[in-house]
Predicted model as a PDB file, atoms N, CA, C, CB and O in Angstrom, pLDDT in the B-factor column:
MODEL        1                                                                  
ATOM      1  N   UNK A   1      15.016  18.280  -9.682  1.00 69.00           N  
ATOM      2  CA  UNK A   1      13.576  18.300  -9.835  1.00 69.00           C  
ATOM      3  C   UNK A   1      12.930  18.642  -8.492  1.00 69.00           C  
ATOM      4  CB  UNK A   1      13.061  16.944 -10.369  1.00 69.00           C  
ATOM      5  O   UNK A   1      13.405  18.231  -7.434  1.00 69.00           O  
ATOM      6  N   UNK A   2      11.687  19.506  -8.571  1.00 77.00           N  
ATOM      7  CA  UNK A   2      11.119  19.602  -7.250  1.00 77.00           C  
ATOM      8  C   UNK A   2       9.912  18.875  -7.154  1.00 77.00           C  
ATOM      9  CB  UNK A   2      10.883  20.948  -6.859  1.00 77.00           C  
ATOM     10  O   UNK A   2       8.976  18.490  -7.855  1.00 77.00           O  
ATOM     11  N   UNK A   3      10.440  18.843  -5.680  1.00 84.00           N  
ATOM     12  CA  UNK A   3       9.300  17.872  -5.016  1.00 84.00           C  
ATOM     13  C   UNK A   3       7.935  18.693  -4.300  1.00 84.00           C  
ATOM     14  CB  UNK A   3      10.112  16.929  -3.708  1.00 84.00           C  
ATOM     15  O   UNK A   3       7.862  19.575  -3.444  1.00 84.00           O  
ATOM     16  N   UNK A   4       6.804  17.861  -5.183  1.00 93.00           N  
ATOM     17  CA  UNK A   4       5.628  18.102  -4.866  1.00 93.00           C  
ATOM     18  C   UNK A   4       4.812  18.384  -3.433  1.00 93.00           C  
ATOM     19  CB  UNK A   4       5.252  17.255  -5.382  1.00 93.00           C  
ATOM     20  O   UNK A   4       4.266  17.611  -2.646  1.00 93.00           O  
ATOM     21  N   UNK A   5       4.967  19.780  -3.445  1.00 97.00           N  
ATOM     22  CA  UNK A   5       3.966  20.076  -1.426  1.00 97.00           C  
ATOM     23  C   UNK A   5       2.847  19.352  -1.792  1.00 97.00           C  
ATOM     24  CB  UNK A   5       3.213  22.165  -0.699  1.00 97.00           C  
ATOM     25  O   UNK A   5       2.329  19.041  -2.864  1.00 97.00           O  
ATOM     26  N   UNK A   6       2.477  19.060   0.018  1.00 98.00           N  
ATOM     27  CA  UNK A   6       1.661  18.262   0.259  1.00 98.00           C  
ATOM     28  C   UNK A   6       0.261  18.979   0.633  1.00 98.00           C  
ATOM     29  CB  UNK A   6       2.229  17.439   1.186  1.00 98.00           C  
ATOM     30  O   UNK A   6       0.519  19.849   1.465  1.00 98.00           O  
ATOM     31  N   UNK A   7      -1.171  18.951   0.328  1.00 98.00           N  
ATOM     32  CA  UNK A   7      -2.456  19.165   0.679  1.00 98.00           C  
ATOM     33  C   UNK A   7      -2.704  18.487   1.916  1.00 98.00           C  
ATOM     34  CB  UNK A   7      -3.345  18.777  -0.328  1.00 98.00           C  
ATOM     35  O   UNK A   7      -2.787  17.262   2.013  1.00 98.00           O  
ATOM     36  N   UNK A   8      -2.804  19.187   2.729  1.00 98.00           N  
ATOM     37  CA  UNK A   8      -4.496  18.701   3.602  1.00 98.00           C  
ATOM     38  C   UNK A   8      -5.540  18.042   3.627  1.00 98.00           C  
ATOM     39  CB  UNK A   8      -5.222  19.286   3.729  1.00 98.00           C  
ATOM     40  O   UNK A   8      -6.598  18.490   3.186  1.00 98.00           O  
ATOM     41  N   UNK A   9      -5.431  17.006   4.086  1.00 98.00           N  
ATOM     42  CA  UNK A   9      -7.100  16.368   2.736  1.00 98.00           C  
ATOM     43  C   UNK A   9      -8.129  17.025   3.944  1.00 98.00           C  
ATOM     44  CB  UNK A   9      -7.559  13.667   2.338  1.00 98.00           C  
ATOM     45  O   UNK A   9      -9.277  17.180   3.529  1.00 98.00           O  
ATOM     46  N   UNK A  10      -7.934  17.386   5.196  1.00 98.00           N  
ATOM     47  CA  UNK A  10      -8.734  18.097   6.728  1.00 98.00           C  
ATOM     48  C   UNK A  10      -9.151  19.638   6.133  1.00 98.00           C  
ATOM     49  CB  UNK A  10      -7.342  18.317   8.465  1.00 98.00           C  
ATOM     50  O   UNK A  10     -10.255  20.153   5.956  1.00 98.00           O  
ATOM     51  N   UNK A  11      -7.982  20.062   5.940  1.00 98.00           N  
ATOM     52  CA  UNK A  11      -8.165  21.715   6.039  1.00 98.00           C  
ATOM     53  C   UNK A  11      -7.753  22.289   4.426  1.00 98.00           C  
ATOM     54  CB  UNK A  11      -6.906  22.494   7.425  1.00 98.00           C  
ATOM     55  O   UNK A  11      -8.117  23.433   4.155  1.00 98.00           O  
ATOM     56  N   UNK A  12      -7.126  21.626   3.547  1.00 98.00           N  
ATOM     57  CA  UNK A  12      -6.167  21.820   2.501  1.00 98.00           C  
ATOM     58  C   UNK A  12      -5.331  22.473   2.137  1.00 98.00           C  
ATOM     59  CB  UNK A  12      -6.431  21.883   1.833  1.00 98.00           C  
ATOM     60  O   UNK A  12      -4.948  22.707   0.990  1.00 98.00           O  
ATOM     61  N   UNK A  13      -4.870  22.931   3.401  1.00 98.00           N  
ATOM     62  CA  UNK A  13      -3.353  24.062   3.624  1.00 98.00           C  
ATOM     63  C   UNK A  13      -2.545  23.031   3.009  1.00 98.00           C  
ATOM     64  CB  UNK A  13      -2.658  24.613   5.528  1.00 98.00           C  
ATOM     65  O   UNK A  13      -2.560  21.820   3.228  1.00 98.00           O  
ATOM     66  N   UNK A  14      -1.947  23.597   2.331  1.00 98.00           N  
ATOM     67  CA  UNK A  14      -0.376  23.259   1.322  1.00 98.00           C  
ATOM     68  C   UNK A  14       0.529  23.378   2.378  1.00 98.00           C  
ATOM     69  CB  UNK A  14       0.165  24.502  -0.108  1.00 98.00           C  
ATOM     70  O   UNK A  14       0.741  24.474   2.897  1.00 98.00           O  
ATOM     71  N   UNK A  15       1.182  22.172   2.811  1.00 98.00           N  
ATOM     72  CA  UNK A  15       2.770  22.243   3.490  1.00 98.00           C  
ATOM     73  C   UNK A  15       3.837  21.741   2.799  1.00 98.00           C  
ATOM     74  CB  UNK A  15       2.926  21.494   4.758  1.00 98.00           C  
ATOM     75  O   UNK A  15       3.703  21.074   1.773  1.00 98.00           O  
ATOM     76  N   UNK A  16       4.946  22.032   3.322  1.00 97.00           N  
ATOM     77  CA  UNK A  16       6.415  21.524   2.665  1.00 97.00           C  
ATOM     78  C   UNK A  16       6.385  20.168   2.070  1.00 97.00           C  
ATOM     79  CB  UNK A  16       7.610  21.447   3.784  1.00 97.00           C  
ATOM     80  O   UNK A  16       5.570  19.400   2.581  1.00 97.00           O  
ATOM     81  N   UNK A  17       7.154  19.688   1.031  1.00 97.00           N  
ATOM     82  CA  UNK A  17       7.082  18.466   0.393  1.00 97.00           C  
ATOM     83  C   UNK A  17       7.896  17.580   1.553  1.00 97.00           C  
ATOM     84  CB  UNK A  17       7.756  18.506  -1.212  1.00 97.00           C  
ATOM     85  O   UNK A  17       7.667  16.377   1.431  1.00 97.00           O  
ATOM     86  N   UNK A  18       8.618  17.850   2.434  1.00 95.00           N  
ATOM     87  CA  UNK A  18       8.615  16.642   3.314  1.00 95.00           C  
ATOM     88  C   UNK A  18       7.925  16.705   4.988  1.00 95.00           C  
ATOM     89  CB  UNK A  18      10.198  16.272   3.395  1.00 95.00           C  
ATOM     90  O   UNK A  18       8.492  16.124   5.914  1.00 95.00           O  
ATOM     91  N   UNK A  19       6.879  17.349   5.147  1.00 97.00           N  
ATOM     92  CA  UNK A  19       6.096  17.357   5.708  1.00 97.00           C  
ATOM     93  C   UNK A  19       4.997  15.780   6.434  1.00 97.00           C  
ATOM     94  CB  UNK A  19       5.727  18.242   4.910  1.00 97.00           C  
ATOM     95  O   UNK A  19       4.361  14.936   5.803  1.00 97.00           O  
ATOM     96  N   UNK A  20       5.189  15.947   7.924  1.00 97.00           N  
ATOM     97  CA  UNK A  20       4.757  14.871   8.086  1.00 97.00           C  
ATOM     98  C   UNK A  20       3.290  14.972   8.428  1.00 97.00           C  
ATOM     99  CB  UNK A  20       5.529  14.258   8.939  1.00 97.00           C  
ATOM    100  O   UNK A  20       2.459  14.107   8.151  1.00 97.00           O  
ATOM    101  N   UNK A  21       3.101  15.854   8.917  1.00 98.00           N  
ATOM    102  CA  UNK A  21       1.498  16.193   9.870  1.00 98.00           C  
ATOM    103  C   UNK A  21       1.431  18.103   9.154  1.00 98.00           C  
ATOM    104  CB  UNK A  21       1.826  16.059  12.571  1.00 98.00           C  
ATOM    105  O   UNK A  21       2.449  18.764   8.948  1.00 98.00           O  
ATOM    106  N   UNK A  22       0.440  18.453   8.984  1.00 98.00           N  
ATOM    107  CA  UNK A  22      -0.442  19.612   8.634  1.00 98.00           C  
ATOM    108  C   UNK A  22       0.079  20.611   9.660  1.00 98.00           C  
ATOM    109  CB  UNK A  22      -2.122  19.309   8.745  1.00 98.00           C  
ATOM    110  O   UNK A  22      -0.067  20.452  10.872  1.00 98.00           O  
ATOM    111  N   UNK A  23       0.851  21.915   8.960  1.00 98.00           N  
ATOM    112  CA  UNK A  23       1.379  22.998   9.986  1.00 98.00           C  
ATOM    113  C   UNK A  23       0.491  23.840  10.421  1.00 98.00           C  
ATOM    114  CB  UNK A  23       2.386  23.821   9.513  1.00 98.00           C  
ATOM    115  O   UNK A  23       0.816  24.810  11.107  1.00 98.00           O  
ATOM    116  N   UNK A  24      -0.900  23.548  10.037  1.00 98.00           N  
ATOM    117  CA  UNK A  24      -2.144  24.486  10.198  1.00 98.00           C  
ATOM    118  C   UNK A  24      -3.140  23.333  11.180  1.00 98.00           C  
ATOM    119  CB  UNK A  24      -2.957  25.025   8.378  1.00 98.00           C  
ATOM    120  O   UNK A  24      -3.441  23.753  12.298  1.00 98.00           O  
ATOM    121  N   UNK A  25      -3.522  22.265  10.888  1.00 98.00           N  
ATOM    122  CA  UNK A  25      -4.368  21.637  11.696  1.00 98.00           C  
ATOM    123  C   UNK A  25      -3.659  20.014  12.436  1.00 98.00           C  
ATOM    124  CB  UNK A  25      -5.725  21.460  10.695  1.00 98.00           C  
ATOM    125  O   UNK A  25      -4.378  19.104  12.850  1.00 98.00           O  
ATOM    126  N   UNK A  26      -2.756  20.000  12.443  1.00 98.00           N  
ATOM    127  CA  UNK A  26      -2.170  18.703  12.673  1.00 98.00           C  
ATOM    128  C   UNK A  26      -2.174  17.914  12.508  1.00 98.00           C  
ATOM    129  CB  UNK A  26      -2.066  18.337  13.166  1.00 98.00           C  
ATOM    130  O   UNK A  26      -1.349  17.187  13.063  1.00 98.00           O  
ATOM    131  N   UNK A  27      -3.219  17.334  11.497  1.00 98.00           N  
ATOM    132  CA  UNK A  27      -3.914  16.249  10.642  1.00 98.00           C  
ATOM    133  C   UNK A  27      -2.289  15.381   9.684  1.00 98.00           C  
ATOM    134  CB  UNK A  27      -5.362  17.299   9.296  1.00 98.00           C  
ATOM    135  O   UNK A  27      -1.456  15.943   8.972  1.00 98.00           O  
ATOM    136  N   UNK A  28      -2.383  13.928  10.069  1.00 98.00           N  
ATOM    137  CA  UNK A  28      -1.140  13.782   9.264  1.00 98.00           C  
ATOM    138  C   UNK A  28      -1.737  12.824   7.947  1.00 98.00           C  
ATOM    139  CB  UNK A  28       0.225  12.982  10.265  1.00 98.00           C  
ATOM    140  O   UNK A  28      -1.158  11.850   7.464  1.00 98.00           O  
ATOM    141  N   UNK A  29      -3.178  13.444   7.480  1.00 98.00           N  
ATOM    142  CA  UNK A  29      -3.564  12.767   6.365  1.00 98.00           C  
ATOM    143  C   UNK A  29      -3.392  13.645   5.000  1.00 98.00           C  
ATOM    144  CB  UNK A  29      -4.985  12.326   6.599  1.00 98.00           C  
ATOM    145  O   UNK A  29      -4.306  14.008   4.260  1.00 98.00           O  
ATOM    146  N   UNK A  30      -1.864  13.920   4.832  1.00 98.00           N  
ATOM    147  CA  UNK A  30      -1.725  14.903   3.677  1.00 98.00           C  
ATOM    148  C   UNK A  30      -1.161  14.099   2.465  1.00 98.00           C  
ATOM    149  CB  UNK A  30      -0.715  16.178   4.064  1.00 98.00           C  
ATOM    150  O   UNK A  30      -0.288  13.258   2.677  1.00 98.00           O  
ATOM    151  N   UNK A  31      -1.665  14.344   1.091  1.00 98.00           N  
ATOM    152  CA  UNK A  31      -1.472  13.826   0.278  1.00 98.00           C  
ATOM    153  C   UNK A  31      -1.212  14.662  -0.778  1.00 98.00           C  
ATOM    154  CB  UNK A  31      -2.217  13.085   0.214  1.00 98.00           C  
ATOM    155  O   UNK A  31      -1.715  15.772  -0.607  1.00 98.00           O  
ATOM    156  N   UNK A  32      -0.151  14.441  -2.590  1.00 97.00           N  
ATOM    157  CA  UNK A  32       0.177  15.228  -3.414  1.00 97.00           C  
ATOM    158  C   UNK A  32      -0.508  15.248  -4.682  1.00 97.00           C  
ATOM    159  CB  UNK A  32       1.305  15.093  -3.513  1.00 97.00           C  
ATOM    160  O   UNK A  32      -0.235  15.584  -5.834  1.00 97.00           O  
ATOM    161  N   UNK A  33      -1.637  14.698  -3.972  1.00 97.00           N  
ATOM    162  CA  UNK A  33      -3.015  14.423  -5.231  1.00 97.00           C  
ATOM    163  C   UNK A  33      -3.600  15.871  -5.117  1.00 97.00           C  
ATOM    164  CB  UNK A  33      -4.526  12.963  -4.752  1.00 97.00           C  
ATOM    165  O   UNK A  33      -4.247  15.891  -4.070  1.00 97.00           O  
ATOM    166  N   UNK A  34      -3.633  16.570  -5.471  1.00 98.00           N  
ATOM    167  CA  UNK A  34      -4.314  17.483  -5.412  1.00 98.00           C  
ATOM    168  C   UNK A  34      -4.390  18.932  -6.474  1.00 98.00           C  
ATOM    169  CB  UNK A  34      -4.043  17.642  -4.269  1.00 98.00           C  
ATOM    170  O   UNK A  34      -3.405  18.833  -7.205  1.00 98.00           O  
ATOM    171  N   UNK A  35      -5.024  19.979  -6.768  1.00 98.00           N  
ATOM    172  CA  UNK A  35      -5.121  20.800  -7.749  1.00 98.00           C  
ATOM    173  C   UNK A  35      -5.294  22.467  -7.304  1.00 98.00           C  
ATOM    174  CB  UNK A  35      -6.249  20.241  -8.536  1.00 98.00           C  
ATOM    175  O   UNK A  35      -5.634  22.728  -6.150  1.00 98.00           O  
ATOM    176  N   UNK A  36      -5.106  23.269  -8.028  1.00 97.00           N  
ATOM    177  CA  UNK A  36      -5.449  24.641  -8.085  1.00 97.00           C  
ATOM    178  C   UNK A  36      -4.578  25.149  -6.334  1.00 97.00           C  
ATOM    179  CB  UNK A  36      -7.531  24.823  -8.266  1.00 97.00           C  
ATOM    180  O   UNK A  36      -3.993  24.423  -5.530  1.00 97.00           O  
ATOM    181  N   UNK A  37      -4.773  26.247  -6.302  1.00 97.00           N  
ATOM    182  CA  UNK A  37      -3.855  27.169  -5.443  1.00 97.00           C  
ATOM    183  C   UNK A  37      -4.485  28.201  -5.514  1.00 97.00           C  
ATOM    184  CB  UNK A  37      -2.438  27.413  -5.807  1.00 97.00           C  
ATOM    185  O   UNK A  37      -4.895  28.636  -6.590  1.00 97.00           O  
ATOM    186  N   UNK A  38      -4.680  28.785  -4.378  1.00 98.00           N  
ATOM    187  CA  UNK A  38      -5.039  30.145  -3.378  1.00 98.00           C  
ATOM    188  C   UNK A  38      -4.475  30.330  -2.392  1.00 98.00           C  
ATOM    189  CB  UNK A  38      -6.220  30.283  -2.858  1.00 98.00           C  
ATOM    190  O   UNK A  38      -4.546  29.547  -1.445  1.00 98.00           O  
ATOM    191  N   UNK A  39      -3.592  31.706  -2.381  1.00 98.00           N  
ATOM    192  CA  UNK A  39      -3.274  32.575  -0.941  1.00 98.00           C  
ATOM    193  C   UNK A  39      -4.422  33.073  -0.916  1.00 98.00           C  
ATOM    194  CB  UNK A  39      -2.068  33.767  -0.810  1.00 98.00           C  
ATOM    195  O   UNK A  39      -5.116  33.395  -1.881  1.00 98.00           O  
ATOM    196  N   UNK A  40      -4.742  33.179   0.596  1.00 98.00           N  
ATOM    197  CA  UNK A  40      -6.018  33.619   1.764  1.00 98.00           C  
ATOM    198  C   UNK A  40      -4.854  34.700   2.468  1.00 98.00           C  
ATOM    199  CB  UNK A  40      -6.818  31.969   3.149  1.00 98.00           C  
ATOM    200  O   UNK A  40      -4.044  34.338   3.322  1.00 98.00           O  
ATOM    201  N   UNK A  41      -4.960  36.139   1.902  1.00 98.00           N  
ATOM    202  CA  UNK A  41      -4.070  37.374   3.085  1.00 98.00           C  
ATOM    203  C   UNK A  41      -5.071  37.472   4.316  1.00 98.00           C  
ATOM    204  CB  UNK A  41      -3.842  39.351   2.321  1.00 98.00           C  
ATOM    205  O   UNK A  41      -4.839  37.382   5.522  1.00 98.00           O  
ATOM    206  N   UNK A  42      -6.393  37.711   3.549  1.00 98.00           N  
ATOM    207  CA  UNK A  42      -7.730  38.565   4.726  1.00 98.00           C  
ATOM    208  C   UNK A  42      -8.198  37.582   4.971  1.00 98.00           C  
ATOM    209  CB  UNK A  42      -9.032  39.713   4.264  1.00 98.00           C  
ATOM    210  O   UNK A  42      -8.976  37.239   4.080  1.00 98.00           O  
ATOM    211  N   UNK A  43      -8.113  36.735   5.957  1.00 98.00           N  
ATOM    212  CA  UNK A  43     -10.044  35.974   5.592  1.00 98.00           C  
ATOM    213  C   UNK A  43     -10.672  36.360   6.164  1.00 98.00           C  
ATOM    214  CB  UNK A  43     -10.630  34.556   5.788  1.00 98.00           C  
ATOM    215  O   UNK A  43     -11.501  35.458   6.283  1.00 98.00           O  
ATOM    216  N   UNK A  44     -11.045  37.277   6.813  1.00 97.00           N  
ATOM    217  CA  UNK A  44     -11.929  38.144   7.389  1.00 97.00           C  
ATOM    218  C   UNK A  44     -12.805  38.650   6.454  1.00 97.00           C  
ATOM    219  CB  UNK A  44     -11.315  39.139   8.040  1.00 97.00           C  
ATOM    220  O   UNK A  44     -14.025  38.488   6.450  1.00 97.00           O  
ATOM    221  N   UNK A  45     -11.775  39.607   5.225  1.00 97.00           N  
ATOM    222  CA  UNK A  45     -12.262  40.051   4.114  1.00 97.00           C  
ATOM    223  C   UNK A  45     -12.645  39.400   3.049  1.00 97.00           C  
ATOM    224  CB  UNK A  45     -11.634  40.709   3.776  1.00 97.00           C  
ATOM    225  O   UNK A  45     -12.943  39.996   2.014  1.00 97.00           O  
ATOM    226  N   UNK A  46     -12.694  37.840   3.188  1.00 97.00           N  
ATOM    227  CA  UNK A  46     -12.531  37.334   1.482  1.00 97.00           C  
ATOM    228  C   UNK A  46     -13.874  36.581   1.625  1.00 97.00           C  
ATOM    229  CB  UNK A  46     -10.921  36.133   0.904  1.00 97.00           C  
ATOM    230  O   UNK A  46     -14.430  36.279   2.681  1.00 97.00           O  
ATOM    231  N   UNK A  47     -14.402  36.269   0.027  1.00 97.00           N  
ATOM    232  CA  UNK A  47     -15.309  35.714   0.343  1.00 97.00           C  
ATOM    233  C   UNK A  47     -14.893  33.627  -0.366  1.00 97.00           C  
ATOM    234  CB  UNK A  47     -16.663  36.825  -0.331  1.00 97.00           C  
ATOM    235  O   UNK A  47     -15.770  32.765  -0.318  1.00 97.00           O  
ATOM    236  N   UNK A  48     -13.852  33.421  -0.760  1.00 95.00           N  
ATOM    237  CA  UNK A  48     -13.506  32.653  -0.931  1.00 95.00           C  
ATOM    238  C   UNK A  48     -12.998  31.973   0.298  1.00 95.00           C  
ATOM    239  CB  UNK A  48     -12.966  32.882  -1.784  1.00 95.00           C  
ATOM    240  O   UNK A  48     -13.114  30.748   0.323  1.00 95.00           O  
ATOM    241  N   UNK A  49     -12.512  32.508   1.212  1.00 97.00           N  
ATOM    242  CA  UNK A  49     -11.988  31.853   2.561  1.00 97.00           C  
ATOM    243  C   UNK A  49     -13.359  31.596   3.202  1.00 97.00           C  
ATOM    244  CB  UNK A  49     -10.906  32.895   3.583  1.00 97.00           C  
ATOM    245  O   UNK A  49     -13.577  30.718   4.037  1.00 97.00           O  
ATOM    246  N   UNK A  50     -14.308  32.512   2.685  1.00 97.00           N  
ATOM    247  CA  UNK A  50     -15.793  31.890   3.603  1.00 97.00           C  
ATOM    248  C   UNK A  50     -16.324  31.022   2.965  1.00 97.00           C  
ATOM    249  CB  UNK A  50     -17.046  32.840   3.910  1.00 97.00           C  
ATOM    250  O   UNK A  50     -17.164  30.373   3.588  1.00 97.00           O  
ATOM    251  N   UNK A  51     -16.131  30.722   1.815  1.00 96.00           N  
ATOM    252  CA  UNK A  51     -16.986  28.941   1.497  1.00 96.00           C  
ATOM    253  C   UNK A  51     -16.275  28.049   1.423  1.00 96.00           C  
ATOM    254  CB  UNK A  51     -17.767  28.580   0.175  1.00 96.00           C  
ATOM    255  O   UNK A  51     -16.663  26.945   1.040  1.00 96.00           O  
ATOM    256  N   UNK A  52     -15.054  28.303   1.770  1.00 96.00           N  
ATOM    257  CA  UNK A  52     -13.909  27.427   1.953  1.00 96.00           C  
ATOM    258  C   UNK A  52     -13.525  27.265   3.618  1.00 96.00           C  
ATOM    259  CB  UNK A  52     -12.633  28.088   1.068  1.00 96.00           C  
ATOM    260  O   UNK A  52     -12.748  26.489   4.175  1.00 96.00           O  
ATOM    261  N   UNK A  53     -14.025  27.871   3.925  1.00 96.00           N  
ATOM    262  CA  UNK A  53     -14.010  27.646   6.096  1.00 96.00           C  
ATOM    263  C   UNK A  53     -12.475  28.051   6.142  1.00 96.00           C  
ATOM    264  CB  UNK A  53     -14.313  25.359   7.099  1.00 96.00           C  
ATOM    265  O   UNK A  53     -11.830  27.515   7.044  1.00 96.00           O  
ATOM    266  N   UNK A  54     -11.880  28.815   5.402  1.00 97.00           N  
ATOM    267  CA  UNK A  54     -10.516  29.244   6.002  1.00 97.00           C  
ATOM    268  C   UNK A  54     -10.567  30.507   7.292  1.00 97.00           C  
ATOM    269  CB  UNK A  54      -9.594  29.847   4.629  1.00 97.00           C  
ATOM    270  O   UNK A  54     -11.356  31.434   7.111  1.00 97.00           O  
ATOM    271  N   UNK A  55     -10.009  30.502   8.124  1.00 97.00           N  
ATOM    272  CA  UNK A  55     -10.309  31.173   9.107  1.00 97.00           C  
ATOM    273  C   UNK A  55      -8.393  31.702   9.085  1.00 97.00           C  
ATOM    274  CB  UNK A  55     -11.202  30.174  10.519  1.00 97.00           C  
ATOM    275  O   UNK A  55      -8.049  32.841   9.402  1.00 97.00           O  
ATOM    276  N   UNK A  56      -7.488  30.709   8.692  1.00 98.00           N  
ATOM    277  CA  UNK A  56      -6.133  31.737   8.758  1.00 98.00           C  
ATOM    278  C   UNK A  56      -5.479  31.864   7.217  1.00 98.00           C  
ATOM    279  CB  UNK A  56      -4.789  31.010   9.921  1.00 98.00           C  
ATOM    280  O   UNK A  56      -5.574  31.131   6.233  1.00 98.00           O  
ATOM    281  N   UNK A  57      -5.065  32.604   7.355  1.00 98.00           N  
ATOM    282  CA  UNK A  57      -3.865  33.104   5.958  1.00 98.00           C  
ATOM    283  C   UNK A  57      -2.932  31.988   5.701  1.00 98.00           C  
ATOM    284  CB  UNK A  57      -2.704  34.570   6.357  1.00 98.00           C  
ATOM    285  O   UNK A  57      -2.389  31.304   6.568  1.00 98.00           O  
ATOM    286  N   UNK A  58      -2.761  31.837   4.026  1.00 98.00           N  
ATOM    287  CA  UNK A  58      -1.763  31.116   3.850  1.00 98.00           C  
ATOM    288  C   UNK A  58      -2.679  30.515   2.737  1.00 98.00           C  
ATOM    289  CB  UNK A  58      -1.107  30.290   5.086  1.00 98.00           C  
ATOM    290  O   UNK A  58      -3.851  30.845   2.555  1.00 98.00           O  
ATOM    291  N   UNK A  59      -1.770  29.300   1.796  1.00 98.00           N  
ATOM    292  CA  UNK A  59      -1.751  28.859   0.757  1.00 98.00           C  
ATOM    293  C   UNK A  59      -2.588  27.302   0.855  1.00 98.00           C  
ATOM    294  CB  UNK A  59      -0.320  28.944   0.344  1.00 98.00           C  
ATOM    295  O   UNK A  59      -2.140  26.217   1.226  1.00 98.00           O  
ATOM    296  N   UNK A  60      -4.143  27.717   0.307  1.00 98.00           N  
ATOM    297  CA  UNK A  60      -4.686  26.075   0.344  1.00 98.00           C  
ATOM    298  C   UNK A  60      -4.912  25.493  -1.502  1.00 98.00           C  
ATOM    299  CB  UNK A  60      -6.650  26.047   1.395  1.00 98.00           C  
ATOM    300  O   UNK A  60      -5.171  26.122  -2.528  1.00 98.00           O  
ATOM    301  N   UNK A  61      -4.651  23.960  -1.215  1.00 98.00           N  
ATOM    302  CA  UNK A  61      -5.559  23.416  -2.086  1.00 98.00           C  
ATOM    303  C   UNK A  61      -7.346  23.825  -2.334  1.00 98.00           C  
ATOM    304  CB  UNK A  61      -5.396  22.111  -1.664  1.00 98.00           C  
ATOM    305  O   UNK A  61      -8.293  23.852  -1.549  1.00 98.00           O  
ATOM    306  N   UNK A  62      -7.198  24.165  -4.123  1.00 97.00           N  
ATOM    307  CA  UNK A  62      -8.649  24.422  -4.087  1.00 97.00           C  
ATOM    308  C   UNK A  62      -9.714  22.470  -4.269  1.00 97.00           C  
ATOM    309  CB  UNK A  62      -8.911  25.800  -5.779  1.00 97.00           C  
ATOM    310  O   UNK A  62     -10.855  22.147  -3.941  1.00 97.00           O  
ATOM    311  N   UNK A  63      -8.811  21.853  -4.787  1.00 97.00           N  
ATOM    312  CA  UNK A  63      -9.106  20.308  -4.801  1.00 97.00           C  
ATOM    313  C   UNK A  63      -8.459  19.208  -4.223  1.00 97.00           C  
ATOM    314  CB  UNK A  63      -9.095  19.931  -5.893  1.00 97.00           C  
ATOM    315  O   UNK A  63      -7.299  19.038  -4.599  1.00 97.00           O  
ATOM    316  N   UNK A  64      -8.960  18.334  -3.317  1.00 98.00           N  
ATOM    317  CA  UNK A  64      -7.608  17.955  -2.740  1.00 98.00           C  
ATOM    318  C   UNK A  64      -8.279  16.099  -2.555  1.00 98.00           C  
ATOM    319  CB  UNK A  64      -7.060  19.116  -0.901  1.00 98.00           C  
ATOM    320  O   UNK A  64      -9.136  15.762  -1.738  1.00 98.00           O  
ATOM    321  N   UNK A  65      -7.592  15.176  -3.554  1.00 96.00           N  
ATOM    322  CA  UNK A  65      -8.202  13.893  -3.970  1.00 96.00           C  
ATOM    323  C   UNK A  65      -7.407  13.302  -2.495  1.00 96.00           C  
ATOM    324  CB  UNK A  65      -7.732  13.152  -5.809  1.00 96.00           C  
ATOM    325  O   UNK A  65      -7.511  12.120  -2.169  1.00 96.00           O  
TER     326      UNK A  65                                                      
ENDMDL                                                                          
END                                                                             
């Protein structure tokens, strides 16, 4: 069975399921409560990374309890 990656509850970058601290903001308040999924390639270009304050690429929680 696989084990559930962990959200960001700071930034809501998705890291590895045994993840201790956030590989994007260092925050070690990550939890597997969380919902929905988005890759960010551009955020330069996207307009979802702009109401979401993503500034780098990679895979966030769109809800993160």
């Amino acid at each position: 069975m696989a084990r559930t990656r962990m959200a960001c509850r700071e930034c809501h970058f998705v890291n590895d399921p045994d993840a201790q601290s956030c590989e994007l903001c260092g925050s070690s308040s990550l939890t597997e409560d969380w919902s929905g999924y988005v890759v960010i390639t551009h955020p330069e270009q996207s307009e979802v990374a702009e109401e979401m304050n993503v500034t780098d690429p990679g895979g966030y929680a769109l809800k993160v309890r």
